[in-house]
DOZA-219948 format. One record per residue (C-alpha): residue number from 1; x, y negated, z negated. Coordinates in steps of 0.1 Angstrom, whole numbers. Last residue first. Layout:
// residues N
R   n    xx    yy    zz
R NUM     X     Y     Z
...
//
This chain:
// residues 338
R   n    xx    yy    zz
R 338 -1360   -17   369
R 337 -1333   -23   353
R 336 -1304    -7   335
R 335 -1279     4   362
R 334 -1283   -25   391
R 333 -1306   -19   417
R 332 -1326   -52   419
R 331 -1357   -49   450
R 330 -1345   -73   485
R 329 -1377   -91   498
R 328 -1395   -95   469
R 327 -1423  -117   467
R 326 -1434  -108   434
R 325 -1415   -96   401
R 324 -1429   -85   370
R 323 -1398   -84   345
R 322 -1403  -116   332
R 321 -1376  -130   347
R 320 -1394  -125   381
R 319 -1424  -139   373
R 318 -1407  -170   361
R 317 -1388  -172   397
R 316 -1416  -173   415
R 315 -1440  -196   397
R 314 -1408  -219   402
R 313 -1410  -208   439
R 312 -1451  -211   439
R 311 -1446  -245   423
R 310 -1419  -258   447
R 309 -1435  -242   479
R 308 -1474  -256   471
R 307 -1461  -293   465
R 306 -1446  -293   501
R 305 -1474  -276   518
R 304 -1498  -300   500
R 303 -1476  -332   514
R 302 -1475  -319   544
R 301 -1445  -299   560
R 300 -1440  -259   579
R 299 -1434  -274   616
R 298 -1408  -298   598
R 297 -1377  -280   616
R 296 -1362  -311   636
R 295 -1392  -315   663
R 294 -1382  -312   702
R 293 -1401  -312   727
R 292 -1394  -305   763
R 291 -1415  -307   798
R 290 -1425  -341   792
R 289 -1400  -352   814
R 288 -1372  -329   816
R 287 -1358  -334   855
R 286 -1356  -368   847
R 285 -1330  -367   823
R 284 -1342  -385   791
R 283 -1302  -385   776
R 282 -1315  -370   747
R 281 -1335  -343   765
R 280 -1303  -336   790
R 279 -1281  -329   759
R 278 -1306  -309   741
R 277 -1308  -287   768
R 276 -1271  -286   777
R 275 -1260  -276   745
R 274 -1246  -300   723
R 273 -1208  -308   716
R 272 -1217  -325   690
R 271 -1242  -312   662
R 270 -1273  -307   660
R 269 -1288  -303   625
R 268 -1297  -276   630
R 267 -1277  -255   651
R 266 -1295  -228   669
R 265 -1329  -249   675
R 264 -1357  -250   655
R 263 -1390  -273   661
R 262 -1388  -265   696
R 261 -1418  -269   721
R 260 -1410  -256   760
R 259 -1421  -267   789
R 258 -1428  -251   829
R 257 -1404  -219   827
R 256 -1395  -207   858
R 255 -1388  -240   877
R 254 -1350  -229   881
R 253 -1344  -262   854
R 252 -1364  -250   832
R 251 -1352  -210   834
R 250 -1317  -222   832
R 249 -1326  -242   797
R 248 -1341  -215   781
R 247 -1306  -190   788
R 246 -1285  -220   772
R 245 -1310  -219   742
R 244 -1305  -179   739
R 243 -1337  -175   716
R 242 -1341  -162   684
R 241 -1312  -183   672
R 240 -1335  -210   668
R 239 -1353  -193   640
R 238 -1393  -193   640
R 237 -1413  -225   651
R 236 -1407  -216   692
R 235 -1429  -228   718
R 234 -1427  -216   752
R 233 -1448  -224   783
R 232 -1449  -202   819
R 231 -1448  -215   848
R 230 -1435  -184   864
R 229 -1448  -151   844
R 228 -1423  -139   820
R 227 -1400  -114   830
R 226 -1373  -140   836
R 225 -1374  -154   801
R 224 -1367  -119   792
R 223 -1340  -111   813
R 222 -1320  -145   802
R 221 -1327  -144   772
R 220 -1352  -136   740
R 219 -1338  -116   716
R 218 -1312  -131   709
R 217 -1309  -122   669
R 216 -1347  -107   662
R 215 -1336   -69   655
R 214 -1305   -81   633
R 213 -1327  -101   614
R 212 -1348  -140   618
R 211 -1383  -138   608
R 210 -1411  -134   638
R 209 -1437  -166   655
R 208 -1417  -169   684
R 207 -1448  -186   708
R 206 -1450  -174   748
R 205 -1473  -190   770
R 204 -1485  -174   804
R 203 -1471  -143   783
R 202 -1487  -116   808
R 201 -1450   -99   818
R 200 -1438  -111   784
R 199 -1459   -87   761
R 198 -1452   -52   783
R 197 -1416   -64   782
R 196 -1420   -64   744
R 195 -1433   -31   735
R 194 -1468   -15   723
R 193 -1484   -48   729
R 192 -1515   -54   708
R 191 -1545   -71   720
R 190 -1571   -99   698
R 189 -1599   -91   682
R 188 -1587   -99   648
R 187 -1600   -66   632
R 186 -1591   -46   665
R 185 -1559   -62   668
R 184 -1554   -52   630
R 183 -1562   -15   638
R 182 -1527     0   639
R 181 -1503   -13   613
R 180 -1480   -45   618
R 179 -1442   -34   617
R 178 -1437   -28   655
R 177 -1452   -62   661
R 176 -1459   -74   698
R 175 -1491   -99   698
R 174 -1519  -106   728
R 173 -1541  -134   727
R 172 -1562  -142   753
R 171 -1570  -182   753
R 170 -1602  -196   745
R 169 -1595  -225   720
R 168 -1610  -208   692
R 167 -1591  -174   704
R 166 -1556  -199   703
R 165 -1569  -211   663
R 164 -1570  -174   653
R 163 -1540  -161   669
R 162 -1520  -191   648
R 161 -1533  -184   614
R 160 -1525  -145   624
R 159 -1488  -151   635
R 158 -1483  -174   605
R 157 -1491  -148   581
R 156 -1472  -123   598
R 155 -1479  -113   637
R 154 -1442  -117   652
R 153 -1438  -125   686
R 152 -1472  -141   697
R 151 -1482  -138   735
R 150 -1506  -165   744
R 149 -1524  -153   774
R 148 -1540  -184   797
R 147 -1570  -186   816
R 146 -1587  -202   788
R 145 -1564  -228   785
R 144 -1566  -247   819
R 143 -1536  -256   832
R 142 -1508  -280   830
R 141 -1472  -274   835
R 140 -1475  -261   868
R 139 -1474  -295   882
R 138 -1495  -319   897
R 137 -1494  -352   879
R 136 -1523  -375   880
R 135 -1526  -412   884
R 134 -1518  -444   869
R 133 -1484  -446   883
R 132 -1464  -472   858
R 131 -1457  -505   877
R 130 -1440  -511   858
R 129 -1409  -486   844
R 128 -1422  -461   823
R 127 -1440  -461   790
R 126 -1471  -445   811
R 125 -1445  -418   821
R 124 -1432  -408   795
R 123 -1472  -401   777
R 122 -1484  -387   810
R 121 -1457  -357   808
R 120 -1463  -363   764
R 119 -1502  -349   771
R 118 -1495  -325   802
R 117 -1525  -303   786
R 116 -1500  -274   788
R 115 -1475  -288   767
R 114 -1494  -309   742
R 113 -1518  -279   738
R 112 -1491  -255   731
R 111 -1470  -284   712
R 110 -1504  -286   686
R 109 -1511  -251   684
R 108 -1472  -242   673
R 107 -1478  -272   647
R 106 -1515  -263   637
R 105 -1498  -224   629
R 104 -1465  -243   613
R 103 -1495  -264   584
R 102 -1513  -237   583
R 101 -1486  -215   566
R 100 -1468  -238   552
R  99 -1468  -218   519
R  98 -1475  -177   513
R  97 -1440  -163   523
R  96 -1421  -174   492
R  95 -1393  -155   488
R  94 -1376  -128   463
R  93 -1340  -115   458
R  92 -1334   -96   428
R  91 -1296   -91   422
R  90 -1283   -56   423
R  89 -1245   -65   432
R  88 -1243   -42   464
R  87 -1282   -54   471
R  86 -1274   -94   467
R  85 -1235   -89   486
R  84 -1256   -71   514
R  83 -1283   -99   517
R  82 -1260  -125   525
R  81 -1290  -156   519
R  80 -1294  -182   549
R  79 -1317  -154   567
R  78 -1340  -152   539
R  77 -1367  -167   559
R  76 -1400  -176   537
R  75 -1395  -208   522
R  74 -1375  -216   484
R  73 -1350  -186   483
R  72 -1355  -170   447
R  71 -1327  -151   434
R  70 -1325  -134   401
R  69 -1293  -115   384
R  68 -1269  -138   382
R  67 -1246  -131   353
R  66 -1215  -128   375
R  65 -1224  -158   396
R  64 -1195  -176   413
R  63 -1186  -142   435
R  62 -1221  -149   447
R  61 -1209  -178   465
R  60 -1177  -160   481
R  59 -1200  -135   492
R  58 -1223  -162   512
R  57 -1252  -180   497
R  56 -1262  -207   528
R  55 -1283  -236   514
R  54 -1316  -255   524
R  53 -1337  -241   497
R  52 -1321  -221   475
R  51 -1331  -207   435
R  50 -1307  -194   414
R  49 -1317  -175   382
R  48 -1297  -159   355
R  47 -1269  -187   353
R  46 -1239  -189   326
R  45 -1213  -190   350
R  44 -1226  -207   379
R  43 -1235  -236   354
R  42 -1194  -233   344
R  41 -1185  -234   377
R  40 -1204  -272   379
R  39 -1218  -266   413
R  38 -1199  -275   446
R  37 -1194  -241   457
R  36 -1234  -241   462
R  35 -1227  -267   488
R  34 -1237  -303   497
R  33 -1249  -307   462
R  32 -1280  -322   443
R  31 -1283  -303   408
R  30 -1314  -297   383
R  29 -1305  -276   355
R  28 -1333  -260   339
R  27 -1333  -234   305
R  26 -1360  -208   310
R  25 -1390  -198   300
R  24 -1411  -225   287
R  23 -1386  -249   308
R  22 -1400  -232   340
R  21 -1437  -246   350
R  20 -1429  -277   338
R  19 -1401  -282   348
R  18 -1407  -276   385
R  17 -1432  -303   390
R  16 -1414  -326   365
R  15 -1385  -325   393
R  14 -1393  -362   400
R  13 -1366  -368   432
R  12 -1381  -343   453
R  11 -1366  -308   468
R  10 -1335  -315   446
R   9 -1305  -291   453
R   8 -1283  -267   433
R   7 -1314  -254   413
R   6 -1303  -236   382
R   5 -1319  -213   357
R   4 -1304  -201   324
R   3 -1320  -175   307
R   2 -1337  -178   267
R   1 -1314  -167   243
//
C-alpha cells in the first residue's frame, strides 16, 4: 500500500505543484485548517507523512498520529514543531533550509540601508504636514556605511548571503557562531567573534540572522542592547523571541539604539494588548519616526522563493519515504528503521 501523506494547510490554491511530485509515491490529501486538531481524525489516523507550514505540532497533536512516522516542516525553523514528542516517538523530522535564502539576505540588506541611509526618516516626513521641511535631518541614525561593523548572529546560509552583500557595500563584518568551523572567516574574509559581548561592543549594526532554541530564547536584552555601541541599528529576520522587544524599545527611546527593522516580532500576528513598541509605531508617535520598521514575516517571499519551498518540501518528503532522507534536523529512532 503506497503511504498516506497529508498537508493540513494550502500554501497556494492549485496544489498541482505538490501533486505532482508526490502522488507517484504517496496518497495526497490536501486540507486548509486553523489547527492540526482540526483534521479529519481518521486522515490523522492512516497518515505516514505530515508536512507544516504555518502550524504549531504539540504532544497532544502527535498523539493523533500513531502511524506517523515522517515529518517535513515547510521553511527552515523547526521551532513550531515539539521536538521531544518527534525523537521519544522516532518520527523523522526534516526541513527545508535551502529556499528564501536570498530573498531574507536582500531584506536584512534592504532595512540596514533604509535605516542608516535615513531613507523612511525623510520618507515621514516629506508626507508630513505642509509645509514639509525640505532639509536634512541630523541624527545618529544615518552614517556612512563603510565605517560601520555589521555584526551577524548566526552565520548559516542566510548569515553568509547576507556578509557577502554588507562587504560589497563596504562595511566590516564580523559574525558570532560557536557551531561554524574555524577558517570560514578566513574564506569569506570577514572576522569571527569568539563570544557575543566581544560581537556587540563593535556592532554599529546588529542583524539576528540564528534559528530559534533554548540557546537563542532572549538572548538579546537589556545588557546586551546596552553593550552595543550608542546609535547603533538593529535588524532582526530570525525569531522575534530572540530579542526582549520590551528591552528594544527602552534602548530607542534612551537614544541608545538609533532604528531598528523587524520582520518578526514575538507574537505574530500581533495581537491586543501590544507591546509598547508596536503600540507607539502604530499610533506614529513622534519619538519613532523613521526609526522603526516593521514587515509581517515575508523577509523569506518572491514568487521563485515561494515555488522553490513547496517543491523542495514535497521533494522532501518523497526522499524521506524512500528511505534516503535529507534535511534532517531530528534522525528516526524507532526499533526497525534506520
Amino acid at each position: 500500500m503506497m503511504p498516506r501523506v497529508v498537508y493540513p494547510e494550502i500554501l497556494d490554491s492549485d496544489t498541482a505543484l505538490e501533486a505532482d511530485i508526490l502522488t507517484p509515491h504517496a496518497q495526497v490529501s490536501f486540507n486548509d485548517v486553523p489547527l492540526i486538531a482540526d483534521l479529519d481524525p481518521a486522515l490523522c489516523r492512516d497518515a505516514d507523512g505530515l508536512l507544516v507550514f504555518r502550524h504549531h505540532v504539540t504532544r497532544a497533536d502527535f498523539d493523533r498520529f500513531p502511524k506517523l512516522s515522517v515529518l517535513v516542516r515547510i521553511g527552515v525553523g523547526y521551532d513550531r514543531i515539539d521536538m521531544a514528542t518527534a525523537a521519544e516517538r522516532g518520527i523523522l523530522v526534516c526541513n527545508v533550509p535551502d529556499y528564501g535564502t536570498t530573498e531574507i539576505a536582500d531584506h536584512a540588506m534592504g532595512l540596514i540601508l533604509a535605516l542608516r541611509r535615513g531613507l523612511l526618516l525623510h520618507h515621514d516626513l516629506q508626507r508630513g504636514a505642509s509645509p514639509a521641511p525640505w532639509l536634512l535631518v541630523e541624527t545618529p541614525l544615518i552614517d556612512r556605511l563603510n565605517v560601520q561593523t555589521l555584526g551577524i548572529i548566526g552565520l548559516g546560509r542566510i548569515g553568509t548571503a547576507l556578509a557577502m552583500r554588507a562587504k560589497a557595500f563596504g562595511l566590516r563584518v564580523v559574525f558570532y557562531d560557536p557551531y561554524v568551523p574555524n577558517g570560514v572567516d578566513l574564506a569569506l574574509g570577514i572576522e569571527r567573534a569568539r563570544a557575543l559581548p566581544d560581537l556587540l561592543r563593535v556592532a554599529n549594526v546588529l542583524s539576528l540572522n540564528c534559528l530559534l532554541s533554548h540557546e537563542t530564547r532572549g538572548m538579546i536584552g537589556a545588557a546586551e542592547l546596552a553593550q552595543l555601541p550608542r546609535g547603533a541599528v538593529i535588524v532582526n529576520t530570525a525569531r522575534g523571541v530572540v530579542m526582549d522587544i520590551e528591552a528594544l524599545e527602552a534602548a530607542m527611546r534612551a537614544g541608545h539604539v538609533a532604528g531598528a527593522g523587524l520582520d518578526v516580532i514575538p507574537v505574530e500576528p500581533p495581537v491586543e494588548p501590544l507591546p509598547g513598541l508596536l503600540r507607539a509605531y502604530r499610533e506614529r508617535e513622534d519619538w519613532l519616526t523613521g526609526r522603526l520598521i516593521v514587515t509581517p514575516h515575508v523577509a523569506y517571499y518572491s514568487a521563485p522563493a515561494n515555488r522553490d519551498i513547496r517543491v523542495k518540501a514535497a521533494e522532501t518528503m518523497v526522499a524521506a519515504l524512500q528511505g534516503s532522507p535529507q534535511n534532517v534536523v531530528l534522525p528516526a529512532r524507532r526499533h526497525g528503521r534506520d
